[in-house]
N, C-alpha and C positions, 0 to 999 in steps of 0.2 A: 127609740128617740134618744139623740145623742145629748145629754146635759152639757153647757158652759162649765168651765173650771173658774170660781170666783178670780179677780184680781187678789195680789198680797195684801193690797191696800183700799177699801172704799172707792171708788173713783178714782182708780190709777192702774194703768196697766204697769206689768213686771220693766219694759221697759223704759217708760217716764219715771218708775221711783230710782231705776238705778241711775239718770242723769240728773237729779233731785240733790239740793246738796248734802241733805241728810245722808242718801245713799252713799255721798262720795268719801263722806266722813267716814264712815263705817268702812270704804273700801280698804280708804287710809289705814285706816285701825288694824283690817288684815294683814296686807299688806307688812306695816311695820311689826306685827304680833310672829307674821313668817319670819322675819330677817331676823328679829331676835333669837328665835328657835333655831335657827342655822348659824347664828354666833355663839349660842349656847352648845350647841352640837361638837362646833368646833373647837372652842374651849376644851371641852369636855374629851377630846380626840385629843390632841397637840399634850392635856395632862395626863392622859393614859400612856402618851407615848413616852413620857417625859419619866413613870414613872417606871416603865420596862425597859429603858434602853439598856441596861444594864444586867438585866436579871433573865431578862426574855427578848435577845436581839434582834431573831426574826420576826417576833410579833412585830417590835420600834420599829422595823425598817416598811413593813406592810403598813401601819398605820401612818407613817410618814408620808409614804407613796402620795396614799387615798388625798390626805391631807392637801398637798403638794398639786395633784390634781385641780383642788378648788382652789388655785392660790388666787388667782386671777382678779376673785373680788372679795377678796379678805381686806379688815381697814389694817393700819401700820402696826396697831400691837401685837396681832395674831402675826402677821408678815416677820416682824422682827423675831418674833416666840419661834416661826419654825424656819427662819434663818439661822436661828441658836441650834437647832436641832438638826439641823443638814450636816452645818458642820461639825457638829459634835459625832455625827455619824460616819463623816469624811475622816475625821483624826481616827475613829473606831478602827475604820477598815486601811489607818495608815496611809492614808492619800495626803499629808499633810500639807503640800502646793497647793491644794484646793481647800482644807481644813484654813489656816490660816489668813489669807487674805479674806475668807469672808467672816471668821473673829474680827479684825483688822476692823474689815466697813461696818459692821457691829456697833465697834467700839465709839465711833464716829458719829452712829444716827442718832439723836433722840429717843433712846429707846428705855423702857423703866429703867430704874435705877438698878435695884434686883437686879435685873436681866442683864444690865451690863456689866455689871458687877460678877455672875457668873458664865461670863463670856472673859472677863478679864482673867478669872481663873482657869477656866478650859483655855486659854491661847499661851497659858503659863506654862500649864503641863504640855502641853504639844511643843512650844518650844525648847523644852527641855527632852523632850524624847526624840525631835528632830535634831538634837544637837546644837542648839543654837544657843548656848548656855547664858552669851554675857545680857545676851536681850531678855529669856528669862529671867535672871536675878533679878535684872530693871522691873522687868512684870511684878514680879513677885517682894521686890522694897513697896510698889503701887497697893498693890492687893494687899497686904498687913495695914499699910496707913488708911485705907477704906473699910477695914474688916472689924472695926469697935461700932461705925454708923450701922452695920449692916444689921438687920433685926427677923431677916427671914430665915427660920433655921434651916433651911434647904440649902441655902446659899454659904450660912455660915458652914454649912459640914463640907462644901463643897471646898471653901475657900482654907477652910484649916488642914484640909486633906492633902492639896496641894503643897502647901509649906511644909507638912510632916514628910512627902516625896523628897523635893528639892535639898531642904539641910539633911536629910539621910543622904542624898546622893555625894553631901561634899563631907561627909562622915560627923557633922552635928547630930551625932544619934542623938544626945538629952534632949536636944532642942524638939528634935523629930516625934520624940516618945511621948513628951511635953504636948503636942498638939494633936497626936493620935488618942492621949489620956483625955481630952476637952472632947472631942466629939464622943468616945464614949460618954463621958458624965452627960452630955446634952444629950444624947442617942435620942436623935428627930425621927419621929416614925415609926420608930422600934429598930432603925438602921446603924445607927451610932454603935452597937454593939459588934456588928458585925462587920462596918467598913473602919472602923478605928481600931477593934482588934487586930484586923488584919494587917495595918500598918502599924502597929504596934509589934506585930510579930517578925514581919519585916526589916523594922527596923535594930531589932535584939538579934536575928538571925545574920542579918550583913555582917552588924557590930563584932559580931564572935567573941564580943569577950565574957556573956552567959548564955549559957544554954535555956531559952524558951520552955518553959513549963510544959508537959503531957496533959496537964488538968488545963491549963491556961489554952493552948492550942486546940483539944474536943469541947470546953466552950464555946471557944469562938467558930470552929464547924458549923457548930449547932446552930449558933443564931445565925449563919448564915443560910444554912439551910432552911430553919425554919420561913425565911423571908424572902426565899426561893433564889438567893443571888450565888448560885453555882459556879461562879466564876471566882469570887473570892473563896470562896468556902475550898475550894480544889488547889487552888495558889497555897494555900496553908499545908494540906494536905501535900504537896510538893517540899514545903521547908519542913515537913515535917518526916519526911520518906528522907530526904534527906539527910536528914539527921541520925535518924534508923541506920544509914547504909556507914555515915562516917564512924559507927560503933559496930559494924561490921554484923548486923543485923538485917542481912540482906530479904529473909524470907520476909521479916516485917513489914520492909521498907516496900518491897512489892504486892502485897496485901492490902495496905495501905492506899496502893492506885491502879489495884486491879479492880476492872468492872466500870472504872472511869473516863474511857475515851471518849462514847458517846457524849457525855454530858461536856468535857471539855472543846472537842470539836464543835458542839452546836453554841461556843461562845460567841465562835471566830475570831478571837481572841490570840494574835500567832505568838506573843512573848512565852502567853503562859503554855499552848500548844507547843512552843520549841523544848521550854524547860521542861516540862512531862516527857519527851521525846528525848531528851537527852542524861533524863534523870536513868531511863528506862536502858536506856542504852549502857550507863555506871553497871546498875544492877544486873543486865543480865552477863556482861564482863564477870563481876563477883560468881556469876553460876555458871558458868563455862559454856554460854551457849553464843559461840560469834555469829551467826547468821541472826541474832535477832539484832546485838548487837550493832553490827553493818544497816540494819533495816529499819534502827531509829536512833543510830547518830545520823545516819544520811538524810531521815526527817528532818530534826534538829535543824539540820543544819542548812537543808533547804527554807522550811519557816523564817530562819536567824536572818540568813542573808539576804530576802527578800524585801526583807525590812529592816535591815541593818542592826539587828540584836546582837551585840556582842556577845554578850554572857554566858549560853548555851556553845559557842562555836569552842570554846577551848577543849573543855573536856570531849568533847564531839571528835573532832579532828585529833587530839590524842590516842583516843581509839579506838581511831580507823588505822592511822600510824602503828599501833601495835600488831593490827590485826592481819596487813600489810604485811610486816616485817617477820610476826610469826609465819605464815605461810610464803615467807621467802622473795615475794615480790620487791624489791630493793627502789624499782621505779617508782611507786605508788608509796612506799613508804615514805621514801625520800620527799615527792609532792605532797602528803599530807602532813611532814614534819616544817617544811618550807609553810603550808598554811594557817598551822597552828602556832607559830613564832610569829607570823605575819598578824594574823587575831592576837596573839599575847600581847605585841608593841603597840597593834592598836586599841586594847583596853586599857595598857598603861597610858597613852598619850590621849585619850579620852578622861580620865580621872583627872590627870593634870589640867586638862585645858577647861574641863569643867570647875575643879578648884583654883586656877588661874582669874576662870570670870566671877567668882563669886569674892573674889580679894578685891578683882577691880571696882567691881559694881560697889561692893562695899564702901571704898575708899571714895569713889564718886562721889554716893551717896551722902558720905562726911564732908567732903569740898563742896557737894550744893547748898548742904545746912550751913556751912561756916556763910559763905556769898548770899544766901538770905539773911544770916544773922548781922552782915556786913552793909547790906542795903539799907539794913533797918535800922544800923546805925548809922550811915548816911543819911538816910531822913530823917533822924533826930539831928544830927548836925543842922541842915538847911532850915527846919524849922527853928532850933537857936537863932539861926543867922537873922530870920524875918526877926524874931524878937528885938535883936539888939539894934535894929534900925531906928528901935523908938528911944534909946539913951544913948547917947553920944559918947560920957565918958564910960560906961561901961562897957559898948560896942567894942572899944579898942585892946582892952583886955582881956575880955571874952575868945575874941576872935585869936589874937594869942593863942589863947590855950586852947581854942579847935583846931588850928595848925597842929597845936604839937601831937594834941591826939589823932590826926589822921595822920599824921608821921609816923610816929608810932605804930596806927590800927597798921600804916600800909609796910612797914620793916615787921610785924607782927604776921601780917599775911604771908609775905616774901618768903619768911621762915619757915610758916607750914610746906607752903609749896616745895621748899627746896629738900623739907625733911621726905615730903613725901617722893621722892625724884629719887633720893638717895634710897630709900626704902626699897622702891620698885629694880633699883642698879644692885642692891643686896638680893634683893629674890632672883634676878638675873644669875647671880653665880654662885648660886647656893644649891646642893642638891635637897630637895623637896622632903625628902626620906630622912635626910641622915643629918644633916645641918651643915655636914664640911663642904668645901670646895668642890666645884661639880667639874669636870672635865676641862673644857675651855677656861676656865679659870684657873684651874691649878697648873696647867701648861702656862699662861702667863704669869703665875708666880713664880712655877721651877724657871724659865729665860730669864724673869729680871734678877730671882736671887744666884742665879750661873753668872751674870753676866757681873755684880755686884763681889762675889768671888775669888772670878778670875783677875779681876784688878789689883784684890789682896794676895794674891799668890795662895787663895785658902782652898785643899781639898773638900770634895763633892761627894757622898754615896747618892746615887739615885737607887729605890728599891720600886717594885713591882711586886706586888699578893694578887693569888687568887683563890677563891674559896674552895675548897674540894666538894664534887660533888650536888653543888646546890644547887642544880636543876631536877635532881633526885628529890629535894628537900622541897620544894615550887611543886613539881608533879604529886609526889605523897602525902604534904603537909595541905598544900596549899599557900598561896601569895601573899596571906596575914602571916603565915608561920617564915616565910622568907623574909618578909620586911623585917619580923620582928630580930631574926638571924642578924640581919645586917645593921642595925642598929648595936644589938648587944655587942657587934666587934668592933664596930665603931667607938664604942665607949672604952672598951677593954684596950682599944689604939693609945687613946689619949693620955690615959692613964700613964703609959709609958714613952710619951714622947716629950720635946723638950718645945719652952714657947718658941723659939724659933725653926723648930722645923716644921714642913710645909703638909697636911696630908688632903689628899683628894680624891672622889671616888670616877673613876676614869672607863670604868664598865657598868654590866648588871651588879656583877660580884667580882668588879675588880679594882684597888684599889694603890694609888700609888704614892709612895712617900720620900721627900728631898731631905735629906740629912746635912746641912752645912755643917764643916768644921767637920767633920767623923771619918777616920779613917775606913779602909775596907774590912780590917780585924774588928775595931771597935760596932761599926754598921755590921758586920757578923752577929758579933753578938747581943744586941740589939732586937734584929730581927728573929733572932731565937728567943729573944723574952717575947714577942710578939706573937709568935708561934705558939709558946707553953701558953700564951693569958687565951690564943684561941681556942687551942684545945681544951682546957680547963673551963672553958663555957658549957654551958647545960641550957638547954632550950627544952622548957615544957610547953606540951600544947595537947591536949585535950587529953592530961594525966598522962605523958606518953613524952621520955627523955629525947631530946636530938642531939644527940654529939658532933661537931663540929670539928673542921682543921684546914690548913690553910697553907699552898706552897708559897712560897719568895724567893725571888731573885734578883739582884744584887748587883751594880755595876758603878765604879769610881772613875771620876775625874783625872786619876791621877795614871790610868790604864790609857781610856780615850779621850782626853781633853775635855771641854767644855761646850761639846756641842751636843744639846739635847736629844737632838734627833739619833744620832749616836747611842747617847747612853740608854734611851726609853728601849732601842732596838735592844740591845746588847744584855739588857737586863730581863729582856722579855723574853731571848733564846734562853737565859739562864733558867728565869721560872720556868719555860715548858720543858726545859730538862729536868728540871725538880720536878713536874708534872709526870713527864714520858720514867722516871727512873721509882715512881711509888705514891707522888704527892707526899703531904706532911714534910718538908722540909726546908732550910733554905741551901740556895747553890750561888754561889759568887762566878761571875762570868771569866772568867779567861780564854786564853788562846786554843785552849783543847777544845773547845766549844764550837769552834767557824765550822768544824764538818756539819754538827748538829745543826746549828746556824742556815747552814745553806741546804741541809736537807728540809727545814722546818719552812721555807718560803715559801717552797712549794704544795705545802699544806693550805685548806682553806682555812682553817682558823689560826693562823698565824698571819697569813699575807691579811686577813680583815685585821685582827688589832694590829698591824705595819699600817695597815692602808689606814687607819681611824687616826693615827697618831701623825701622822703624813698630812693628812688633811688640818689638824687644827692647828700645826705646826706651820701651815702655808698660809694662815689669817694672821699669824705674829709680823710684828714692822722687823725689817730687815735689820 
């Protein structure tokens, strides 16, 4: 006999209690107890992802995926949380067309404060790694005047991180070392230790002007290790092989990053994958093995250029150049010496254009403060004004004296403006390095003081230097040790020139100077004190003397009259005969020289400085 199964309820079947409204409450109840737990879920996904993008990147990109999947019916906070996260992962992997404009629409939604706040930092550093320097700085004046409200320490390490980047990149080391010291002392999470040391090491190791501590460097390993972010942890370990190999400690230096490919490849990381590849590359140079050599500068320098890395491409294609030229190939040498000049002008005009937008944004940034501070005393004026409607005789004198104060504010404004106009036409023909006359400039000073000259019937020497050697001193030393080179002669110039004559630097390491009033005997000897003050330089750099010296060549008004073009040439066969006959000397041009002369033209580097002086010579008014 088959028994009945009771109802749930007294007198209710199962499905009259579930269209009952009690039932429907209770559905409700589920219902919303589900959604919470799948908001909760995902919370809980979006902060795991949030907290390995960096330490464990294939895990962030699988959890992203899943994420991404259910985007569909997420509400706007989680939508916005892994819009931040897409494209933080799009700048990761260097897409940054697609990284920034969705910063961009980010920045735009309604979205927490936090959140936008480190999206205004991530679209800081992407623009400064895509090259986009002058809109970075803008980013980055925003992010500092936001970064006192900020109180999530998540955000603050993120956003002090960024700024210790940026002023390191325009050589504000203190500044830089200044905000990588804040996020250690805060170290949120137990992380501070490990991503502020590392920009603190960074930024001592660009600087070069101390050597980064061995105790200070295997701390900060450590805590990055311990916190599993192998990616910084092996960045260190790179400046730190480095360093090894410039003391000529090669087996260390290799030690140091043996064992470590896997872990850097699984960052996917290509800056730091090129620099390992091209460190490795240095090193095995040092050991005499060119086939490894060839096999991770050509790394290097694929990662580099993929993504537009400069950094790694110099000594890379140097190299390959040697390794070319030792085994006699002349074609391939010749092309990798053509690529590595090519990467060198454009790390130099990279530096510039980076320290170019960080002067402008600067200066900006002070004309918007002045034009706020201007508005706000405009609306104190109009409010006076309302006042004085209510006294008659005091309205009239008042008002007086607001004319003369907006006279005033407005010849007070005009000035700044015009200082700053004149500022910006000074950094125009200044060279950046050295403080004197850059090229195009000192050609329009030697025309207008030739043409000033020749009215007084007063002799001319035009001279011509070039440094011996310093591209020896660039490849051995390094491009700190050449600037510092070229400075130190530059001061040793001055010393012995007179206030009116003219000096300019018209190369890398070439430098040219206008003697009014100086005979060709008196400009002889002259340029032999100029000589002796070079060679009597001493250039230390990392305990380690550089001796210097420098040819000149020589050529007067009173030989070929007063046409510049003339004498630049004339003076320039003489220095490369001074060059071709030993360097270290000066040679005064005369008429023995036209064979030389016309054998030198058909040289490339003599028809390139003709042709460079041709060119700026053809911008002067006739």
């Amino acid at each position: 006999m088959t028994s009945k199964r009771k109802p749930l309820l007294p007198g209710h079947n199962r499905t009259a209690w579930r269209l009952s409204p009690r039932g429907l409450v209770l559905s409700l109840l589920l219902v919303l107890a589900g959604a919470t737990a799948g908001a909760d879920e995902i919370d809980d996904l979006l902060g795991k992802a949030d907290r390995l993008k960096s330490i464990d990147h294939p895990a962030f990109v699988s959890i992203l995926s899943d994420v991404d999947r259910r985007s569909g019916s997420l509400p706007p906070p989680q939508l916005h949380r892994l819009q931040y996260l897409k494209a933080w992962a799009a700048a990761y992997s260097a897409d940054y067309p697609v990284a920034i404009p969705m910063l961009r629409s980010l920045l735009e939604t309604d979205a927490e404060p936090t959140l936008r706040f480190r999206a205004l930092a991530t679209i800081t550093n992407v623009l400064s790694i895509s090259r986009r320097y002058e809109e970075a700085f803008a980013r980055l004046e925003e992010l500092l005047h936001l970064l006192p409200e900020i109180t999530d320490p998540a955000a603050r390490q993120q956003g002090l991180g960024v700024a210790a980047v940026l002023y390191a990149q325009v050589g504000l080391d203190d500044i830089a070392i200044k905000y990588a010291d804040q996020i250690v002392q805060e170290n949120w999470a137990g992380l501070g230790t490990c991503r502020g040391g590392r920009l603190k090491l960074e930024a001592i190791y660009k600087a070069a002007r101390v050597e980064p501590s061995a105790e200070e460097m295997e701390d900060t390993i450590d805590a990055c290790t311990r916190i599993g972010d192998l990616g910084r942890a092996n960045f260190i370990r790179v400046y730190a092989a480095d360093n090894y190999l410039r003391l000529s400690r090669h087996d260390l230096a290799l030690a140091l990053l043996d064992g470590r490919r896997e872990e850097i490849d699984k960052t996917g990381y290509k800056p730091l994958i090129s620099l390992y590849d091209s460190l490795l590359a240095r090193i095995y140079r040092e050991m005499g093995k060119p086939d490894l050599v060839r096999k991770y500068a050509l790394s290097a320098i694929d990662n580099s250029t993929q993504e537009g890395f400069v950094e790694p491409l110099l000594p890379s294609y140097r190299l390959l150049y040697l390794l070319a030229r030792e085994r006699g190939d002349l074609a391939a040498a010749l092309e990798y010496h053509e690529k590595y000049a090519a990467a060198d002008k454009g790390y130099l005009d990279e530096l510039s254009a980076r320290q170019f937008a960080y002067e402008k944004v600067k200066h900006q940034s002070l004309a918007n403060q002045f034009q706020i501070d201007a508005l706000n005393k405009q609306n104190e004026v109009l409010q006076l004004q309302q006042a004085l409607d209510k006294k008659a005789v005091e309205a009239s004198r008042l008002y007086i004296a607001l004319l003369l104060m907006l006279v005033a504010f407005i010849i007070f404004f005009a000035y700044k403006t015009k200082r700053s106009q004149l500022h910006f036409m000074k950094l125009s023909q200044v060279d950046g390095l050295t403080g004197i006359s850059n090229r195009p400039h000192f050609i329009e000073l030697a025309v207008s003081t030739l043409a000033a000259s020749q009215k007084m019937d007063q002799e001319v020497c035009v001279v011509l230097c070039d440094l011996d050697h310093f591209k020896a001193i660039n490849d051995q030393y390094g491009h700190a040790a050449g600037d510092a080179a070229l400075k130190q002669v530059v001061a040793a110039f001055r010393t012995h020139l007179r206030t009116g004559d003219v000096l300019g630097r018209v190369g890398g390491e070439e430098f040219g100077v206008l003697l009014p009033g100086c005979t060709l005997e008196a400009a002889r000897e002259r340029c032999e004190q100029l000589r002796r003050a070079v060679a009597d330089l001493v250039l230390l750099h990392d305990g380690r003397e550089i001796s210097l010296s420098a040819s000149f060549g020589v050529e007067t008004t009173a030989s070929c009259g007063y046409e510049l073009r003339q004498l630049l040439a004339n003076a320039d066969a003489a220095l490369y005969q001074g060059k071709h006959a030993g360097r270290n000397r000066v040679v005064a041009y005369d008429s023995s020289l036209s064979g030389f002369f016309s054998s030198m033209t058909t040289t490339g580097r003599f028809r390139a400085s003709r042709d460079r002086f041709t060119q700026d010579l053809a911008k002067q008014p006739e």
